[in-house]
C-alpha positions in Angstrom: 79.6 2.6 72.7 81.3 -0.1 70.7 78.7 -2.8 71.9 75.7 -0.3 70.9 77.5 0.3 67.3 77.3 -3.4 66.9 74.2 -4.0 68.4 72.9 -1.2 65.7 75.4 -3.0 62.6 73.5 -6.2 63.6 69.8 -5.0 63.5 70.7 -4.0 59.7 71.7 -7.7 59.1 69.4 -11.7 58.8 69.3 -13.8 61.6 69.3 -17.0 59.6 72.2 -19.1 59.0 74.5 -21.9 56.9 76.4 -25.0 57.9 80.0 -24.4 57.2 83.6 -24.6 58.4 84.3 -25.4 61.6 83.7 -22.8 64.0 86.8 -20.2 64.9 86.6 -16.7 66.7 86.6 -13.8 64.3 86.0 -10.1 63.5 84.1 -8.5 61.3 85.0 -5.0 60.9 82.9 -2.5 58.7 85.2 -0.8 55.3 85.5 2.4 57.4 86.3 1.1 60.6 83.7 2.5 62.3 82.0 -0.8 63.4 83.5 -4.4 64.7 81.5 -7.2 65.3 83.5 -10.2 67.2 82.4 -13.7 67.4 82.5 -17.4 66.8 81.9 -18.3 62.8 79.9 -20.6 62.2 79.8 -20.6 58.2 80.5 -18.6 55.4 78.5 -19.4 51.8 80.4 -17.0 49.9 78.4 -14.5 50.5 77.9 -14.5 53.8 79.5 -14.4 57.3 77.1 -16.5 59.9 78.7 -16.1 63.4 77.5 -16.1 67.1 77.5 -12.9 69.1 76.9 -11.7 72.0 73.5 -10.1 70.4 72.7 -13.5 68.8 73.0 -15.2 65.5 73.6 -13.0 62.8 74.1 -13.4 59.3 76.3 -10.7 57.6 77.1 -9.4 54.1 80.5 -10.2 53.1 80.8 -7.4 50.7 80.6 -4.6 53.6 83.2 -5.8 56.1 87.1 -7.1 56.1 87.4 -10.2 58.5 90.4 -11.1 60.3 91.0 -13.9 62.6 92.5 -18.3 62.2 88.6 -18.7 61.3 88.4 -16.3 58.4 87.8 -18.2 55.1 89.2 -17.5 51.7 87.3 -15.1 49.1 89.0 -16.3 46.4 89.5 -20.1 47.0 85.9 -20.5 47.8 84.3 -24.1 47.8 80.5 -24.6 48.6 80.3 -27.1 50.8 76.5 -28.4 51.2 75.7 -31.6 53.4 72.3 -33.4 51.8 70.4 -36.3 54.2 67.9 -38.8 53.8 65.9 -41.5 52.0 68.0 -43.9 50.1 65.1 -43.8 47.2 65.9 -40.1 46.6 69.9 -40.4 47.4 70.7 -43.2 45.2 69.7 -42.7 41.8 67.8 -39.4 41.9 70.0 -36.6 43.3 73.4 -38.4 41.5 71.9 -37.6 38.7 70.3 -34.2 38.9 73.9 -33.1 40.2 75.6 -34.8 37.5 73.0 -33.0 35.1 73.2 -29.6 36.9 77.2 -29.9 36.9 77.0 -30.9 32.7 74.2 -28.1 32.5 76.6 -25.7 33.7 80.0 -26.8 31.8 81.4 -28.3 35.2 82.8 -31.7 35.6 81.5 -34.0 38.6 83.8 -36.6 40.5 82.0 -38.8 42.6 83.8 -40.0 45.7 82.7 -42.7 47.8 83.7 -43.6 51.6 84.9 -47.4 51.7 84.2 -47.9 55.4 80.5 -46.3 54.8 79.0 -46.8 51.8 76.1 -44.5 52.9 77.8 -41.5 52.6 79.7 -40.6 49.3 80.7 -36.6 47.7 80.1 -35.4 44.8 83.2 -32.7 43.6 81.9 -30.0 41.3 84.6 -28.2 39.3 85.2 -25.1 37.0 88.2 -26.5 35.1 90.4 -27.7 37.5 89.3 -25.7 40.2 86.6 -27.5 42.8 83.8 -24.9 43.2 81.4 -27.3 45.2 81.0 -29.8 47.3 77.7 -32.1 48.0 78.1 -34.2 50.8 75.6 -37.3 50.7 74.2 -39.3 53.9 72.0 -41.9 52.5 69.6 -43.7 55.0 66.3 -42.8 55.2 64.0 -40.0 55.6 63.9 -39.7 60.1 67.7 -39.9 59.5 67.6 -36.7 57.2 65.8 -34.9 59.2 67.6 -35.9 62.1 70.4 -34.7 60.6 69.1 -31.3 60.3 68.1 -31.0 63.7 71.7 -31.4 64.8 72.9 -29.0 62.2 74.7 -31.9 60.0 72.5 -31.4 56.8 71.9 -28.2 54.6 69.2 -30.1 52.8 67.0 -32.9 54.0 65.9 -35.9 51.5 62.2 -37.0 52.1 59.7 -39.7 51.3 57.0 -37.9 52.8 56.0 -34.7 54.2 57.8 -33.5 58.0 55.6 -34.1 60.3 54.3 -31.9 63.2 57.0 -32.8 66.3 59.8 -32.4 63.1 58.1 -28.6 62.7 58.2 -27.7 66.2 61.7 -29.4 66.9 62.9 -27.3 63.6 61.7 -24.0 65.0 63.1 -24.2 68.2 66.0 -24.9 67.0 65.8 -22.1 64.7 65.7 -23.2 61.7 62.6 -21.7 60.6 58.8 -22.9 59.6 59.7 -26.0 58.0 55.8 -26.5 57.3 56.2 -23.2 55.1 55.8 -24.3 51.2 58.7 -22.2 50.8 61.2 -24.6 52.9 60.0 -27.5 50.7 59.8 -28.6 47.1 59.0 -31.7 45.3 61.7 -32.6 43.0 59.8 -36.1 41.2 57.0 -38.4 41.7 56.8 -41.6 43.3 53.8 -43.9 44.1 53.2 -46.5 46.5 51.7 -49.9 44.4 50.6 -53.1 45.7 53.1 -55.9 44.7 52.5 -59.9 44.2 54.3 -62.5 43.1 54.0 -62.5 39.2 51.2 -65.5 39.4 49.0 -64.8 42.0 45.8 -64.9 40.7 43.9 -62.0 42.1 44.4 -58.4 40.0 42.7 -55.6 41.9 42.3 -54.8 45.6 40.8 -51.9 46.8 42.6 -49.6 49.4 39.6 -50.7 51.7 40.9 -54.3 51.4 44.8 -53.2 51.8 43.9 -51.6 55.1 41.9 -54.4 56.1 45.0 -56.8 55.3 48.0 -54.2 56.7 46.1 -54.5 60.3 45.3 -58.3 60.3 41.7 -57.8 59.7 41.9 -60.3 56.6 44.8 -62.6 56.0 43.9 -64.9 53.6 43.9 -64.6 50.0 40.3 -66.5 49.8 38.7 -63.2 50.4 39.9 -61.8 47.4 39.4 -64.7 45.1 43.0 -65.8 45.9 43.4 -69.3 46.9 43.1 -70.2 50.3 46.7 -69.4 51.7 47.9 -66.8 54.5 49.1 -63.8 52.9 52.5 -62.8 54.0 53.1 -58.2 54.5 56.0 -57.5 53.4 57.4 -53.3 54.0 59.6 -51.1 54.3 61.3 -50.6 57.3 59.6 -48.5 60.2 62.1 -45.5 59.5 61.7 -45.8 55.8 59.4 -42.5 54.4 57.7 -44.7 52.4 56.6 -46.7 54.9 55.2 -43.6 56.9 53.4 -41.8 53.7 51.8 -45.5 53.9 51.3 -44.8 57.5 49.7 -41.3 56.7 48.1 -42.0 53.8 46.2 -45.4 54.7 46.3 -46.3 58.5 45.9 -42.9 60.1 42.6 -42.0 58.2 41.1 -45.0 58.6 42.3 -44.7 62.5 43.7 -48.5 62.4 46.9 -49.5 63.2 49.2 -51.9 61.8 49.2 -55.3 62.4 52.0 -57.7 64.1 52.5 -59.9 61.2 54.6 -57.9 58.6 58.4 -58.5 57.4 60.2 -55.6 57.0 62.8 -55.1 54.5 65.8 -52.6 54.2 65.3 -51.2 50.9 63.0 -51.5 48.0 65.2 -53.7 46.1 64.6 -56.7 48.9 61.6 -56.0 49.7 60.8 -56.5 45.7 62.9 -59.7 45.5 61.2 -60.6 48.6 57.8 -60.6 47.3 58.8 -62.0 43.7 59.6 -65.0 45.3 56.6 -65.3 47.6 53.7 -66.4 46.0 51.8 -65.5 49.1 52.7 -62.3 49.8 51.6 -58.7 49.7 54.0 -55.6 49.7 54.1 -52.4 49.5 56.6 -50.8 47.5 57.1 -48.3 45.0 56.4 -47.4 41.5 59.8 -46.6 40.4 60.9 -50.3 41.6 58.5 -53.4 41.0 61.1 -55.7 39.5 59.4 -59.3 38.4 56.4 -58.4 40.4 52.7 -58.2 39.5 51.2 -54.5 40.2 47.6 -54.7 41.6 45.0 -52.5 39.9 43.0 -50.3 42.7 39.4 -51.2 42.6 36.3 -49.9 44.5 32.6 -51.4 44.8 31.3 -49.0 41.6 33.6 -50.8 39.3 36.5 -48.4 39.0 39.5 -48.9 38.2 42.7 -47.0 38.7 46.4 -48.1 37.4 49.3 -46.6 38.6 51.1 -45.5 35.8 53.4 -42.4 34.9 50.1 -39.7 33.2 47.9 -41.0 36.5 51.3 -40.5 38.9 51.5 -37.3 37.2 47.7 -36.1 37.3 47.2 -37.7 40.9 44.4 -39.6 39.8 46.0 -42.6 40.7 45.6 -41.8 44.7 48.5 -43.3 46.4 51.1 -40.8 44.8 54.1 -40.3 46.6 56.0 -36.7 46.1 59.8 -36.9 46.8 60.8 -33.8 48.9 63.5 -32.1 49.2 63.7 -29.6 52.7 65.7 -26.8 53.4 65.5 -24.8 56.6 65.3 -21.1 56.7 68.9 -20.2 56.2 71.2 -18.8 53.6 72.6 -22.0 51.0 75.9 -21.0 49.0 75.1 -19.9 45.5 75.9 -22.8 44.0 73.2 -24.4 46.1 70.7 -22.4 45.5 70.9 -22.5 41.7 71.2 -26.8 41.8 67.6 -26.0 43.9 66.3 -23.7 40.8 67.7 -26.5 38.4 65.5 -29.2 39.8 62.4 -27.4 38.5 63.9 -26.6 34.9 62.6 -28.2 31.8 66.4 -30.3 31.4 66.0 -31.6 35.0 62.4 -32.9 34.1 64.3 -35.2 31.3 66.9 -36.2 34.1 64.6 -37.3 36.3 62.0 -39.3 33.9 65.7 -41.2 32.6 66.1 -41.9 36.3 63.3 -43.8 36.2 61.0 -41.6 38.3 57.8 -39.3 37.5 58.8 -35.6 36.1 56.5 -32.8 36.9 56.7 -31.2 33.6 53.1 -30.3 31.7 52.0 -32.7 29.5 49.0 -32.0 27.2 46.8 -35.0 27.0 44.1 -34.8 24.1 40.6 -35.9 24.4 40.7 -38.9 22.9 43.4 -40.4 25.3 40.1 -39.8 27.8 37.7 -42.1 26.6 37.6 -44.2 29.5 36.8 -41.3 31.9 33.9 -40.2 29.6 32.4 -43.0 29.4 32.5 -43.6 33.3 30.9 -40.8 33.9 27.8 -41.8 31.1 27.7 -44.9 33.3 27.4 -43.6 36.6 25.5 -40.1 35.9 22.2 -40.0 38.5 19.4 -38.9 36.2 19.0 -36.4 33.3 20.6 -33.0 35.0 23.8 -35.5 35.1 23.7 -35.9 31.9 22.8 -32.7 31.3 25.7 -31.8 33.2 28.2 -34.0 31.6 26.9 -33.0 27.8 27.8 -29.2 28.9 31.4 -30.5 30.1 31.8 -32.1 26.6 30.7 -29.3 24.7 32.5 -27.0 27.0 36.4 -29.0 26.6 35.4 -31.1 23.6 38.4 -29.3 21.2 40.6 -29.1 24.4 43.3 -30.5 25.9 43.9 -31.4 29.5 47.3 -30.7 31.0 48.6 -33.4 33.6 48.9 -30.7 35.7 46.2 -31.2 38.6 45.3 -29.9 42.0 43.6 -31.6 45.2 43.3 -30.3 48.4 44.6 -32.1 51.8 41.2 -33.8 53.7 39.0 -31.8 55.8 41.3 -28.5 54.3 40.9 -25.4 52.1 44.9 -26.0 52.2 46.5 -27.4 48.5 48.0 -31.0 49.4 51.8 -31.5 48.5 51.9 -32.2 44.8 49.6 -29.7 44.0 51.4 -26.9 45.6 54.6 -28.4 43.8 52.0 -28.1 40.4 51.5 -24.0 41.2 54.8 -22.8 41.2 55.6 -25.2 37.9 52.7 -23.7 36.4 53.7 -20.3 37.5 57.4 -21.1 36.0 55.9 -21.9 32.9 53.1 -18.7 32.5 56.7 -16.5 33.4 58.5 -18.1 30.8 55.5 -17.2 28.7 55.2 -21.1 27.5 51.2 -20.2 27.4 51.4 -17.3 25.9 47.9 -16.1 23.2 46.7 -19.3 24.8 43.6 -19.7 27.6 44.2 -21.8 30.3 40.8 -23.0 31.6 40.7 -24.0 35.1 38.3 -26.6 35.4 36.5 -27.6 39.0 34.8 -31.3 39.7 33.4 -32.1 43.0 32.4 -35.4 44.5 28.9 -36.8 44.3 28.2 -36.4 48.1 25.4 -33.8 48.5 23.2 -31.9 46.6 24.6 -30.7 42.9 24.0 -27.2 43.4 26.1 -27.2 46.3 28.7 -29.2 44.9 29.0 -27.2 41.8 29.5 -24.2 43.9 32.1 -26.1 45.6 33.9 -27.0 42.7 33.7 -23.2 41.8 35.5 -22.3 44.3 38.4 -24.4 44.6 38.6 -23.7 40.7 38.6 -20.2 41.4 41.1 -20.3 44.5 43.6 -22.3 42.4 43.8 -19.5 39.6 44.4 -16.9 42.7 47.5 -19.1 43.7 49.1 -19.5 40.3 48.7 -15.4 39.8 50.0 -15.1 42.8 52.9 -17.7 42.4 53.8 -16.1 38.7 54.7 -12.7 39.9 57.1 -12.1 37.0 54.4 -13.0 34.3 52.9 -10.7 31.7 48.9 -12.3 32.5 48.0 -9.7 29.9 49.1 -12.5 27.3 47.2 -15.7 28.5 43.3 -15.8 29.0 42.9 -17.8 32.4 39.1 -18.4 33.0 37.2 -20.6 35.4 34.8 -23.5 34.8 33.2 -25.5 37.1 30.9 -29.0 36.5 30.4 -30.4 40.3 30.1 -34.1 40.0 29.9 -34.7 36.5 33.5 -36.4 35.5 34.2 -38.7 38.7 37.6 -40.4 38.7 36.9 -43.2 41.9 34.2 -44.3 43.7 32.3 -41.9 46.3 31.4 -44.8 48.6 34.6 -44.6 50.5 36.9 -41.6 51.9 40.0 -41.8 49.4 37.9 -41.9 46.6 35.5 -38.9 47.1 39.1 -37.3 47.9 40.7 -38.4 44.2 37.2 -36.5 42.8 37.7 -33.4 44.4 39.7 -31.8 42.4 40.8 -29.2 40.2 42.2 -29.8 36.4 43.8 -27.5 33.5 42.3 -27.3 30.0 43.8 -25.1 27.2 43.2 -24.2 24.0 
């Protein structure tokens, strides 16, 4: 009868779960007495008991039982211990100072505490007075290593360069940590980019991602073919492990179904890899945006005269197409409280200022007027087809001529009706801001462009559709907003503003996309 009681107490309870203190037989007994659950603990967030039964996993509310037992943690002397893992780009600037920002935010002091025989793993001590209330334990190596981590159950919270990839999702959920392809296990916390990098007087300015892959596979490997002078060019990337060097992987090879070539040096960090290439006057890296040291940057270029620049408004729009969103992962289980509010902080307007001091890309919308657009308009005089173009692109002007364009944007993944990392990161900021009624007696306009593959009836239908599929989410995200106070209509103008060139993959993909006007 006993076994049934707690078999019925644990139906009523969460089967997810928390890394905690180490794990020490207990008892869980309801306030009455009428129910006893016994079993190895394997966390407590300060809310809740996590312990193995005979009936499972369960996760149970503190408030409803008294525990007794060697294992039984303290109610009062609580300390939220969370373990974060991963890339060294996020770990060693970023997240020290979002913490130290979160901590100041919320009048507590921060103590950071480094391990002399491992420099990749330092704790940062958060206290109320002089009482510790949390702890953030940091392993900094790269992104496999975070997620690694998690996988063993050594990590509340996983540090990534790129987006998890499929084995990762199916490892994760055996493992019962949840759907860690869900957009709710993820966020992006900051903006990154991946740049081409020369020595600062190498003569060529502007490769297109076509000539990059040829050059990352050996196809080309000598700077004559871009104008260069006739010299070997030398790779130089991040190591194999390094997330940056798989979003490169993702983003570049795997599309064009090429693989990389023998001849690259890898480097440990972004800091040698940027020496590296600042004092090789042949070479080529990869590295990114946040990091270029005395390096040259190379413009992106296709064969209709394009141009893009990486730079913090085209970072932040994703028209600059080799963006790079820093993750941050957690798995389907209950984070202390302190946790979970440090995870609400890193979307705040403060936390935006943090990270853009850090040196990275915030995510907060920016309003960029029309005249800051003049190169865009006149690329799209210049490469309208015939008179419905500029037909087309006269209606556009009229239509956002005394409007502003946030540098909040949205692009779907390749081949998918499914919003690509950033701009799911870009609905639930826009979301945040409609709820904290930042748009209120305003219109936001959502604005659909197309590329110019295809008939223009088709593609303006298209566009009309992703336009009006983007609205849907940010409705749906801001479930807390009054919509009765913002006008949010849908335009659409197919191929009329593009951003890249069509000719090639990654550029119809930068004009497919979805943009927010207000007034």
């Amino acid at each position: 009868m006993a076994h049934l009681r707690a078999a019925i107490f644990a139906a009523l309870f969460i089967a997810v779960g928390a890394l905690g203190a180490a794990a020490q037989d207990v008892t869980l007994r309801s306030r009455d007495g009428a129910i006893e659950i016994v079993g190895t603990l394997l966390g407590f967030d300060g809310e809740f008991y996590r312990v193995e039964t005979e009936f499972g996993e369960l996760t149970v509310d503190g408030s409803g039982v008294n525990c007794t037992g060697f294992g039984c943690p303290s109610l009062i002397d609580f300390v939220a211990e969370i373990s974060v893992s991963g890339s060294a780009t996020i770990g060693r600037v970023l997240m020290p100072a979002l913490i130290e920002g979160f901590a100041l935010r919320n009048n507590l002091t921060s103590e950071r505490l480094t391990e002399e025989e491992d420099p990749a793993r330092f704790t940062y001590v958060l206290r109320d007075g002089d009482k510790p209330v949390g702890r953030f334990h940091f392993h900094v190596s790269n992104t496999d290593e975070g997620f690694a981590d998690l996988l063993a159950d050594e990590a509340d919270i996983v540090m990534a360069m790129r987006e998890i990839r499929p084995e990762e999702v199916r490892q994760a959920r055996e493992a019962g940590l949840g759907d860690m392809a869900d957009a709710r296990r993820s966020r992006v916390i900051a903006l990154d980019a991946m740049v081409p990098l020369v020595e600062a007087g190498n003569p060529v300015v502007a490769l297109s991602i076509t000539d990059i892959v040829r050059v990352l596979t050996g196809r080309v490997d000598n700077w004559s073919a871009f104008g260069g002078p006739d010299a070997p060019i030398t790779v130089h990337l991040r190591g194999a492990q390094s997330g940056l060097s798989q979003a490169m992987e993702d983003r570049l090879l795997r599309p064009a179904r090429a693989e990389l070539g023998a001849s690259v040096v890898r480097h440990a960090s972004n800091r040698a890899l940027v020496a590296a290439v600042a004092n090789d006057p042949f070479g080529l890296g990869l590295g990114s945006f946040s990091d270029t040291g005395l390096t040259k940057t190379l413009v992106l270029t296709g064969p209709c005269g394009f141009q893009l620049r990486a730079a913090r408004r085209t970072i932040k729009t994703e028209d600059y197409p080799l963006t790079a969103p820093m993750f941050l992962y957690v798995p389907a289980r209950r984070l202390p409280a302190l946790g979970r509010d440090f995870l609400t902080y890193t979307r705040s307007t403060p936390a935006q200022i943090v990270i853009r001091r850090a040196g990275f890309v915030d995510q907060e919308p920016e309003a960029v007027p029309m005249d800051l657009q003049g190169d865009r308009f006149a690329n799209a005089v210049l490469v309208a087809r015939d008179a419905g173009g500029l037909e087309n692109l006269q209606a556009m002007t009229r239509a956002l001529l005394r409007k502003q364009r946030l540098s909040l944007s949205f692009r779907f993944e390749a081949g998918s009706a499914r919003l690509d990392a950033q701009s799911r990161s870009n609905v639930m900021q826009l979301a945040s801001a409609l709820e904290a009624g930042r748009f209120d007696g305003r219109s936001l306009h959502f604005v659909g462009f197309s590329d110019g593959a295809g008939p223009a009836e088709g593609n303006l239908t298209i566009a009309t559709r992703r336009a009006t599929a983007v609205r849907e989410a940010v409705e749906l995200a801001a479930d807390t907003a009054d919509l009765s106070r913002v006008t949010l209509s849908v335009m659409a103008f197919g191929e009329a503003m593009p951003m890249a060139c069509d000719d090639s993959a990654w550029g119809r993909q930068v004009n497919r996309r979805v943009e927010i006007w207000v007034d």
